[in-house]
Kinemage of the C-alpha trace (Angstrom):
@kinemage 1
@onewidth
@group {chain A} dominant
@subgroup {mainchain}
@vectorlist {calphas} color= white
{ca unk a 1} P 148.826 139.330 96.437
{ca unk a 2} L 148.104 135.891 95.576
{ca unk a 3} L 146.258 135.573 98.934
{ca unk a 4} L 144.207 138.306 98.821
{ca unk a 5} L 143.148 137.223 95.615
{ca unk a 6} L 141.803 134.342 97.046
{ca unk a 7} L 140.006 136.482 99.812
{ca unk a 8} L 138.329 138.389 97.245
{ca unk a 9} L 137.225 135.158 95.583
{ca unk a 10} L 136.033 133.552 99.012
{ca unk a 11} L 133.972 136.438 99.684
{ca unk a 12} L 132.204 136.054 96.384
{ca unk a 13} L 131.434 132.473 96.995
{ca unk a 14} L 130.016 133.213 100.219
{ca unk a 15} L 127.816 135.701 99.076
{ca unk a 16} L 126.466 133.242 96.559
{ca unk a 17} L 125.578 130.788 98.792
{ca unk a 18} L 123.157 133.314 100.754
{ca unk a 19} L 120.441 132.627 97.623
{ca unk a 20} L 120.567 128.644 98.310
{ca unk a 21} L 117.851 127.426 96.993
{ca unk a 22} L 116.301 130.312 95.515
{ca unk a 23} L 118.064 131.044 91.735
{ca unk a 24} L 116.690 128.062 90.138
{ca unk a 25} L 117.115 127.179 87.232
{ca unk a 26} L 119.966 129.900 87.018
{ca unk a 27} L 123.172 128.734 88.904
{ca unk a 28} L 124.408 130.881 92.144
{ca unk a 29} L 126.878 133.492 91.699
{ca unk a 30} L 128.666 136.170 93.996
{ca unk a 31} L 130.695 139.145 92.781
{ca unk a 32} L 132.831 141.179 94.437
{ca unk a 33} L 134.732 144.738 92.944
{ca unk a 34} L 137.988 145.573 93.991
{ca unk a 35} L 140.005 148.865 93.516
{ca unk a 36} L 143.369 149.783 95.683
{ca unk a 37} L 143.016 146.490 97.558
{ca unk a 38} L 139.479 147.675 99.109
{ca unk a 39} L 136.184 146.362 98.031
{ca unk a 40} L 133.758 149.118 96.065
{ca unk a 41} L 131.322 147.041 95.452
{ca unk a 42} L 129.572 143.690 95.815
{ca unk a 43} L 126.461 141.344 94.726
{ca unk a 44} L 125.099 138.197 94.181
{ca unk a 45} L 122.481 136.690 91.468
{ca unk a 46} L 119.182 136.095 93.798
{ca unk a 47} L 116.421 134.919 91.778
{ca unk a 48} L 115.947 134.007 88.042
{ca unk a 49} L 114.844 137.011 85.773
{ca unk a 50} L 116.668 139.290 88.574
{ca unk a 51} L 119.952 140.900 87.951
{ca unk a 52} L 123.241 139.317 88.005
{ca unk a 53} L 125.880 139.165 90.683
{ca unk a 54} L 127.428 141.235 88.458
{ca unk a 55} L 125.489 143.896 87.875
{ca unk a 56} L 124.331 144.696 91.962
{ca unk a 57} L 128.389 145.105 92.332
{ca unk a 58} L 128.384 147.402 89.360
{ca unk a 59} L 125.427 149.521 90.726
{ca unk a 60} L 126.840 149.615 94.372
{ca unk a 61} L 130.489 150.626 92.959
{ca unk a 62} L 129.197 153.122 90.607
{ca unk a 63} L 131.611 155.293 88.810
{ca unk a 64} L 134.586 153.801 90.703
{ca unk a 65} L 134.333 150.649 89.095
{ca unk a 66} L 136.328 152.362 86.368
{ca unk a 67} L 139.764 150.562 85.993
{ca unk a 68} L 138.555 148.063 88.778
{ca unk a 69} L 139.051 144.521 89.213
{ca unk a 70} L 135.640 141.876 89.273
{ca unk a 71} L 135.882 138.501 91.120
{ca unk a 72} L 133.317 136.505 89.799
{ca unk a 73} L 132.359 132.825 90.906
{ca unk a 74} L 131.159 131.855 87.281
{ca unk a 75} L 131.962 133.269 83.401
{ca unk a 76} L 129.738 136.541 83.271
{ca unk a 77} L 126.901 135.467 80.869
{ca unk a 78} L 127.362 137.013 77.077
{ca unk a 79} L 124.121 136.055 75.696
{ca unk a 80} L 120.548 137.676 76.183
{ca unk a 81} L 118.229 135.732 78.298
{ca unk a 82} L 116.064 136.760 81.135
{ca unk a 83} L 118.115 139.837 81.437
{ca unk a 84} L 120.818 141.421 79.618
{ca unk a 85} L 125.110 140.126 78.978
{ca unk a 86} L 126.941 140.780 81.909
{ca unk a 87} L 129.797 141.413 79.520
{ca unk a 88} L 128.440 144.450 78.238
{ca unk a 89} L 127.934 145.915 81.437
{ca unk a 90} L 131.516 145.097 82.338
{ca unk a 91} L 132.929 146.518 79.278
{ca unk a 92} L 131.146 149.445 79.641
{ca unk a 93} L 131.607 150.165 83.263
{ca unk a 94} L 134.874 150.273 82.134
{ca unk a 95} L 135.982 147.469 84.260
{ca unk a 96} L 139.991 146.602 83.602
{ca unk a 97} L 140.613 142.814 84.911
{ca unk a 98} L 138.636 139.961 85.759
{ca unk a 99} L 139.364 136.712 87.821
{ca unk a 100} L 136.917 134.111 87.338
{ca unk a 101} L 135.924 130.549 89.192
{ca unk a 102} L 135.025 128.756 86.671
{ca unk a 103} L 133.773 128.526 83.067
{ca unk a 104} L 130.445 128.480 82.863
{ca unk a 105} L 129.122 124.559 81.501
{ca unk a 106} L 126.009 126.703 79.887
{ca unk a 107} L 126.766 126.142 75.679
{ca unk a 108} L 125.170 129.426 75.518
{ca unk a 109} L 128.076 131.278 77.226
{ca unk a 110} L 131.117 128.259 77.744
{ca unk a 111} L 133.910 130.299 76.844
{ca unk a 112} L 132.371 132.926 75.179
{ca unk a 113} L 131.813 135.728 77.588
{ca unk a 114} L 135.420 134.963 78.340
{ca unk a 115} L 136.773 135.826 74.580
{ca unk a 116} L 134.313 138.777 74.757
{ca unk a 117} L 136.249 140.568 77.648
{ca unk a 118} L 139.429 139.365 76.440
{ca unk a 119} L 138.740 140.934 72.739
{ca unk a 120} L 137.644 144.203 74.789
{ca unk a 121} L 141.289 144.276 76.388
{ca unk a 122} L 140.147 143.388 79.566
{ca unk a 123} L 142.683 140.964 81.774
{ca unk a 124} L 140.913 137.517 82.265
{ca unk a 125} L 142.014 134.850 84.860
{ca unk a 126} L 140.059 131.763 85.054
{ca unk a 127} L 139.854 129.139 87.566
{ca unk a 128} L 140.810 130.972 91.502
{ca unk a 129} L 138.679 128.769 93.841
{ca unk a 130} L 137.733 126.711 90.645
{ca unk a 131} L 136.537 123.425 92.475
{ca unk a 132} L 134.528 125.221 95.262
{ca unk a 133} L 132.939 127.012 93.008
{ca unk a 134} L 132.085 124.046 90.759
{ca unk a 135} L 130.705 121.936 93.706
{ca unk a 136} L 128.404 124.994 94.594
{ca unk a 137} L 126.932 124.843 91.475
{ca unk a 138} L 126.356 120.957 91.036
{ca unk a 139} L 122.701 121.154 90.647
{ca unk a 140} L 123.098 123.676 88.087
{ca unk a 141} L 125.947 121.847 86.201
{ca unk a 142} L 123.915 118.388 85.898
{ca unk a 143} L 120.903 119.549 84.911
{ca unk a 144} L 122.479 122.861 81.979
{ca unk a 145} L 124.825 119.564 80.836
{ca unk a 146} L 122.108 116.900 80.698
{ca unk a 147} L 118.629 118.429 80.998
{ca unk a 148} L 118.152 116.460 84.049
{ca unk a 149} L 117.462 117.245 87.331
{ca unk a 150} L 120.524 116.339 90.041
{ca unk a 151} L 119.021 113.874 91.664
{ca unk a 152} L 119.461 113.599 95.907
{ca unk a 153} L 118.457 110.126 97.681
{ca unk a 154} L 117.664 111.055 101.599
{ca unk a 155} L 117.073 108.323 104.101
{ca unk a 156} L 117.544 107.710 107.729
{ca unk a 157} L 118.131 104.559 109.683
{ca unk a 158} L 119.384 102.751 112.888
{ca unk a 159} L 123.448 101.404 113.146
{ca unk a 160} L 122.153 97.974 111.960
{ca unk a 161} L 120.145 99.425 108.772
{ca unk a 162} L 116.694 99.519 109.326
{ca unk a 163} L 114.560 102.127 108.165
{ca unk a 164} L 111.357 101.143 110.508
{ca unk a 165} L 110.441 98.159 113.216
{ca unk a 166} L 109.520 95.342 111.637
{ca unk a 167} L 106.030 96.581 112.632
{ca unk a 168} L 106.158 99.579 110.244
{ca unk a 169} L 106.607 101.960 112.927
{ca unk a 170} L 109.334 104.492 111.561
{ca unk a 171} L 108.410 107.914 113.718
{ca unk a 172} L 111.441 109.023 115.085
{ca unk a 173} L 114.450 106.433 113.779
{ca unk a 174} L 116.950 109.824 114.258
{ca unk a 175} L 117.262 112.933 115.980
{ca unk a 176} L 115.531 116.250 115.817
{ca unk a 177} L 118.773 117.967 114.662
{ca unk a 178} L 119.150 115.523 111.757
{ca unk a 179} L 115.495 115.915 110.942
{ca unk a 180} L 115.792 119.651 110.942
{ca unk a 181} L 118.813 119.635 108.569
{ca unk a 182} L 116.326 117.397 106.500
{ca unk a 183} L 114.278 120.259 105.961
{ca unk a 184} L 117.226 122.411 105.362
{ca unk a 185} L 117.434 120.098 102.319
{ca unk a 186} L 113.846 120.676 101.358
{ca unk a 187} L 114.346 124.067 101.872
{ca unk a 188} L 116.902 123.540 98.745
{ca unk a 189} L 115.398 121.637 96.398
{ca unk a 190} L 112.740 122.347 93.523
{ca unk a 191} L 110.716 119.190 94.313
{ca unk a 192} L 110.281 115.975 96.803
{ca unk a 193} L 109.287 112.751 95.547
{ca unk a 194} L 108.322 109.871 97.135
{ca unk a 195} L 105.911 106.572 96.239
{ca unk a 196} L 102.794 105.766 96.924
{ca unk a 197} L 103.396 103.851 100.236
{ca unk a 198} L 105.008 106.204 101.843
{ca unk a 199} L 101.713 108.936 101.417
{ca unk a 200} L 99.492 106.232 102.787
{ca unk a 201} L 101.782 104.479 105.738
{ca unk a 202} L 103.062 108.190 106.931
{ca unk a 203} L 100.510 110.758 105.474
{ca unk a 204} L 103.810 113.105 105.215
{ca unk a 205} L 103.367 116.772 104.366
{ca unk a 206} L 105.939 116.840 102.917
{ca unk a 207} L 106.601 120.889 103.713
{ca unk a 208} L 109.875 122.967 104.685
{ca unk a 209} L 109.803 123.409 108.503
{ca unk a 210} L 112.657 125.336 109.574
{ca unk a 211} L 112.756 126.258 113.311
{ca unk a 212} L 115.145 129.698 112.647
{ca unk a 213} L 113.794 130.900 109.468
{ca unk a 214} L 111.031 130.883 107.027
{ca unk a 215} L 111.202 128.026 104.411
{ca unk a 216} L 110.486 127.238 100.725
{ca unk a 217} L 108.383 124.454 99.593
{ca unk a 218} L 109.161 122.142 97.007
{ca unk a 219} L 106.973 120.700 94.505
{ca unk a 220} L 105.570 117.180 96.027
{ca unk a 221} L 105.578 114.473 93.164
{ca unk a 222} L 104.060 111.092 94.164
{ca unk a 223} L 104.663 107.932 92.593
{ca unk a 224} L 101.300 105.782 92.150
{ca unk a 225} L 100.821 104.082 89.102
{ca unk a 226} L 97.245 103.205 89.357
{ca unk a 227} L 96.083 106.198 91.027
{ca unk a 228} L 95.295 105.481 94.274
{ca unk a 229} L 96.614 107.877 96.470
{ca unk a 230} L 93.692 109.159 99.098
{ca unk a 231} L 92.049 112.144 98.151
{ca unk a 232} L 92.041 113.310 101.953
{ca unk a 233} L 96.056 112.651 102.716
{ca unk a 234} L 97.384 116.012 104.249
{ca unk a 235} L 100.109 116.149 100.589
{ca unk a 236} L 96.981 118.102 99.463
{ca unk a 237} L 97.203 120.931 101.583
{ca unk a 238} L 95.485 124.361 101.012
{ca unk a 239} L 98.270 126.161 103.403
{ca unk a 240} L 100.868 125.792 100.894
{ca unk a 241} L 101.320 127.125 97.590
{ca unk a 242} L 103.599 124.077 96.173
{ca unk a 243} L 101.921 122.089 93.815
{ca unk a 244} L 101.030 118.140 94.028
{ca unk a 245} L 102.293 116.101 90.526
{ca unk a 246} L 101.011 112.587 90.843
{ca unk a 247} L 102.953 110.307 88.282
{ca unk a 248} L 100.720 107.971 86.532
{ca unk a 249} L 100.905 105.105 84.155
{ca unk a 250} L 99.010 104.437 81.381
{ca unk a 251} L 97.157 101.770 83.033
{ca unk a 252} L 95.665 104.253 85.906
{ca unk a 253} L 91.989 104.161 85.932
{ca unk a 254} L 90.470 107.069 84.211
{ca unk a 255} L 87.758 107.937 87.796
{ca unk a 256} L 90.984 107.329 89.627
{ca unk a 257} L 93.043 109.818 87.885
{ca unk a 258} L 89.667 112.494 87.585
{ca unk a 259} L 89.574 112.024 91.553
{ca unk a 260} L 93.236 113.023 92.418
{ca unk a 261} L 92.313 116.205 89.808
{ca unk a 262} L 89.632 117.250 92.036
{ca unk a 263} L 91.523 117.008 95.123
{ca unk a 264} L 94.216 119.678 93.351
{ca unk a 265} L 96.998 117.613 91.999
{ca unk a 266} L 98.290 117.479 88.671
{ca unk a 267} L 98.560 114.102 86.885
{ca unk a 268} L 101.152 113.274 84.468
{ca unk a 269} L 101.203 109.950 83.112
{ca unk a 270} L 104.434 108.332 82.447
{ca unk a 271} L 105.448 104.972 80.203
{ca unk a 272} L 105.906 101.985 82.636
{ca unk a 273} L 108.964 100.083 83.389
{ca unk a 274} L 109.431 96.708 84.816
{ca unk a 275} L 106.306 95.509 87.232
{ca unk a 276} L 104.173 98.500 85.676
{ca unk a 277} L 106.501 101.097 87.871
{ca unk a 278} L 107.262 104.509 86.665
{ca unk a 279} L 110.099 104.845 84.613
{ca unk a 280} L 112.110 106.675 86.347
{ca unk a 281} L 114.767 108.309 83.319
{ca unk a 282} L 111.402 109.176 81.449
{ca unk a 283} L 110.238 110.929 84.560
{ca unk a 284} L 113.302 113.165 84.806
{ca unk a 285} L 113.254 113.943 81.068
{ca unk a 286} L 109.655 115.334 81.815
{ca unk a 287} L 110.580 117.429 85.318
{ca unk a 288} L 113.484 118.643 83.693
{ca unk a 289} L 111.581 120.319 80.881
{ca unk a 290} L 109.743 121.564 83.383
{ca unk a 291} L 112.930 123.272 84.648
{ca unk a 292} L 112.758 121.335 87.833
{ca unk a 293} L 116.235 121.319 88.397
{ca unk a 294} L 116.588 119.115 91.313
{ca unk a 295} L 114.736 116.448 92.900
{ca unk a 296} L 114.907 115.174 96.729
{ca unk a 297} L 113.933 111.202 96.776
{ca unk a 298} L 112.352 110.402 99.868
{ca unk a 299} L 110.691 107.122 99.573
{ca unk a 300} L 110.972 103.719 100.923
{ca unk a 301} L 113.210 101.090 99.785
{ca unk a 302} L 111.157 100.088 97.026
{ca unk a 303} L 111.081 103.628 95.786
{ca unk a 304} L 114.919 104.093 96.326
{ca unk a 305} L 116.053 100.605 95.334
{ca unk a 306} L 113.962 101.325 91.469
{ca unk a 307} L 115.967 104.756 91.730
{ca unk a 308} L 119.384 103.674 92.299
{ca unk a 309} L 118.888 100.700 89.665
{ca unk a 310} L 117.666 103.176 87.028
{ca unk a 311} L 120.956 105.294 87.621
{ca unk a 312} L 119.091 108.847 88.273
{ca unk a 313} L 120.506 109.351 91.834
{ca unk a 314} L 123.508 111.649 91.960
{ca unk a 315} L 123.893 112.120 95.163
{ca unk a 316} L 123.262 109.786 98.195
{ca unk a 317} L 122.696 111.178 101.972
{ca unk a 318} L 122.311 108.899 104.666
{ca unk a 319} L 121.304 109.774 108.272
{ca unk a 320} L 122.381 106.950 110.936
{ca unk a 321} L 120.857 106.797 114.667
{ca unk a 322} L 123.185 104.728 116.860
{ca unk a 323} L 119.825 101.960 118.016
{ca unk a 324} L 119.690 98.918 117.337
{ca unk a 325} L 116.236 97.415 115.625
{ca unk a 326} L 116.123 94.380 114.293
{ca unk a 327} L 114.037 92.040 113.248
{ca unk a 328} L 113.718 90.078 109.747
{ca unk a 329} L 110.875 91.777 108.673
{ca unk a 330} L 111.923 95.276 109.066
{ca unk a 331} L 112.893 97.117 106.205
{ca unk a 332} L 116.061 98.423 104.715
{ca unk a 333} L 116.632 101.635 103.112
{ca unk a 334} L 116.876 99.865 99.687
{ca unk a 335} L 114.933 97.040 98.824
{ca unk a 336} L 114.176 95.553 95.745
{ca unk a 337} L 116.248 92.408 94.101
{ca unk a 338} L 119.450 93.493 94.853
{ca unk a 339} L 122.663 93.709 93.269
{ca unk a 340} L 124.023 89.861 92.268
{ca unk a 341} L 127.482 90.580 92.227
{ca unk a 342} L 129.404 92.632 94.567
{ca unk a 343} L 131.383 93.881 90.911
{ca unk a 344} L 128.138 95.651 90.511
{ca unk a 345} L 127.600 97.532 93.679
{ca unk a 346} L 128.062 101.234 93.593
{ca unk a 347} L 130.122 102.552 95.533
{ca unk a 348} L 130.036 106.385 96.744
{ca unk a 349} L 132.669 108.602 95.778
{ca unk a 350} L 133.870 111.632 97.798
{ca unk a 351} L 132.552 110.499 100.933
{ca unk a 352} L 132.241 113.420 103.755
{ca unk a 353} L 130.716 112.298 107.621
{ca unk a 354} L 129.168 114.778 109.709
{ca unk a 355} L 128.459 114.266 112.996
{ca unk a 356} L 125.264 115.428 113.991
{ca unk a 357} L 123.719 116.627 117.391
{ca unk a 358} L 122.299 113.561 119.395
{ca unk a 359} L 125.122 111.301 118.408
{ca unk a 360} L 123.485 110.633 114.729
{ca unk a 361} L 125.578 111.085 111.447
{ca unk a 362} L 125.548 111.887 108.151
{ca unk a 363} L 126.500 110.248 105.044
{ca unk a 364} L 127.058 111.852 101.851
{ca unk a 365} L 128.689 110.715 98.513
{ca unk a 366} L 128.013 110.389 94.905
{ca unk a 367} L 127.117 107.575 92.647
């Protein structure tokens, strides 16, 4: 029985990952009702303000869901928020046992939905498929623990490190299929940021385009701390509905910042750090009030280098073309000063290589 248990609890988890993307700033969660071994009923949470996993498995099992068992991927919610305690609805659908993930971080909940179905005599298990279920909710986890957005740094370069020629050209370093699995990424995240530079060397767009389905954008933020991002680069584009946040400091010029305003972009002006860049931890403080959950760094190494020394980057993926470049003057993926001292290097954690179509691979690990 143990097994099937675990089957249930799979299922759940896959049915949260179909809203990827899409529940922010509510976590993902999957649901699945069981009665006599066979499944009555099933759901998952897919947009914030809709119902809960919980409830779409209550409403498809109906009255059978009486002396049932729920496999949940995260604590049912006991509080009032957008919509109403999934606890209730599970007490009252007279629901008899209930095997959990995990415990949801949220201080609202945390526990407490758990002693609510416990006090109602309902059978509680917690932690089935505990880790998977954590690691599918990382975004969610950093930013209800912290207020901060989880932080991904993206970059792609040849075997020997270089992120462009040493004549700036940079268009294509890797493969189609690794740059389509970039905009998978996109297609993921709440916003994109990126400096200054890279808006006027690439004129990105900085857009989701998926080649099997229709794609999300995220919010673009751009990095300029005097203002002086071209009114005409294609970030400001009428054909999608994201918005454009360029981050200021105080020391933009006042036409400068009433320009970018006319072009459509909102400017938000941020205290300076060293060299009069953006500080970076203030920055996140702001998008996370926002509710901008998580944030996709795609800059140059000046960009990344400031974000890795500021300590915002959770998560690190690296794309790698097997060509050789070269050249002194062509640029790394982080530049800056540099670490002095190899002691202070970070060092990824839970590293996991993917071989990509094209003979490129990916990177991944946290800081």
């Amino acid at each position: 029985m143990d097994e099937a248990h675990t089957v249930f609890m799979q299922r759940a988890l896959d049915l949260a990952k179909r809203a990827t993307g899409r529940t922010s700033p509510n976590p993902l969660v999957g649901a699945v009702i069981v009665k006599n071994g066979q499944v009555i009923g099933e759901g998952y949470h897919q947009k914030a303000g809709t119902p809960h996993a919980e409830v779409h498995a209550l409403n498809a099992a109906g009255e059978n869901a009486k002396g049932a068992t729920i496999y949940v991927t995260l604590e049912p919610c006991c509080h009032w928020g957008r919509t109403p305690p999934c606890t209730d609805a599970l007490i009252s659908a007279g629901i008899a046992e209930v095997y959990i993930a995990e415990v949801d971080p949220n201080w609202k909940v945390a526990g407490k939905g758990v002693r609510q179905l416990e006090e109602a005599g309902l059978q509680v298990h917690i932690g089935l498929c505990e880790q998977e279920a954590a690691d599918l909710n990382e975004i969610y986890r950093k930013y209800i623990q912290t207020g901060m957005p989880f932080v991904i740094l993206k970059t792609a370069m040849s075997l020997d490190g270089k992120i462009a020629t040493a004549s700036g050209e940079s268009q294509w370093i890797t493969s189609e299929a690794s740059r389509q699995h970039g905009h998978q990424i996109r297609d993921l995240v709440d916003a994109i940021l990126v400096g200054r530079g890279t808006v006027e060397r690439d004129d990105p767009l900085l857009t989701t385009r998926l080649q099997d389905r229709h794609g999300q954008d995220a919010i673009r933020v751009v990095l300029d701390s005097h203002a002086r991002i071209p009114t005409d680069a294609r970030i400001f584009n009428p054909e999608s509905d994201a918005g454009v946040v360029i981050v200021v400091t105080p020391s933009a010029p006042a036409e400068n910042v009433a320009g970018l305003q006319k072009a459509g972009a909102e400017v938000i002006t941020v205290p300076a750090a060293d060299r009069n860049r953006v500080c970076f931890k203030r920055l996140m403080e702001i998008l996370g009030r926002r509710e901008i959950t998580s944030v996709l760094i795609e800059g140059g190494g000046e960009i990344n280098a400031s974000a890795v020394t500021a300590g915002i980057v959770d998560k690190v993926m690296c794309f790698i073309a097997p060509k050789i470049i070269g050249g002194r003057e062509a640029p790394g993926p982080i530049g800056g000063d540099g670490f002095p001292n190899l002691s202070d290097v970070p060092q990824l954690q839970r590293l996991r290589i993917t071989p990509m179509s094209d003979a490129d691979f990916l990177i991944e690990g946290y800081l």
